[in-house]
N, C-alpha and C positions, 0 to 999 in steps of 0.2 A: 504494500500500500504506500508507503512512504518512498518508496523506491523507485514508484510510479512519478509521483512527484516532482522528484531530484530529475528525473526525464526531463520533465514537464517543463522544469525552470529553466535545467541549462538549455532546451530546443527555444525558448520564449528570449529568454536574457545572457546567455552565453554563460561560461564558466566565471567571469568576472565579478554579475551579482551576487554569484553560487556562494563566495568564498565572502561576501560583505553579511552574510547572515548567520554567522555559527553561533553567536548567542541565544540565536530563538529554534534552533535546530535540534527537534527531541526523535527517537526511533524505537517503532515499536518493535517485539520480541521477533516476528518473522521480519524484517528487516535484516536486522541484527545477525539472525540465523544467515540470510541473504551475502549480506555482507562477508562474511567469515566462511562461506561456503567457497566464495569467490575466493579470496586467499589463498586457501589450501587446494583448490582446485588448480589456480593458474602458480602455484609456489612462490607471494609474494610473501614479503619480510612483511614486518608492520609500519615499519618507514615507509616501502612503497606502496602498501594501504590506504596509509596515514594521509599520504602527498594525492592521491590517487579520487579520494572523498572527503578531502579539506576535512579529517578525525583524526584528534588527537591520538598519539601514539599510546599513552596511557589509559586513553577510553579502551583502544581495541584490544590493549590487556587486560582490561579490565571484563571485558566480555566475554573472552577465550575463558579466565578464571571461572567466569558464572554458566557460559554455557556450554563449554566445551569439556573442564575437569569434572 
């Protein structure tokens, strides 16, 4: 759902306003999942995650911790 979105904005506004919004940037649980599937799929690090959907390198540890262990 939220993923949909991120489509949505960078096809509307480019990846420019993508990155002027991260404080109002929240993701629900399949997202999440989304995300982290993509990682381990394509064998990114979390820096190139991180760079990849303007998220902190810490969030997406923080999410392997909760969803993955």
């Amino acid at each position: 759902m939220a993923n949909d979105i991120f489509e949505i904005e960078r096809a509307l506004f480019g990846n420019n306003n993508f990155a002027d919004n991260q404080k109002l940037k929240s993701y629900d649980e399949t997202t999440v999942k989304i995300v982290l599937n993509h990682q381990r799929k394509n064998k990114l690090s979390n820096l190139e995650l991180s760079n990849k959907y303007k998220i902190s390198r810490n969030t997406i540890a923080k999410w392997k911790k909760i969803y993955i262990a």
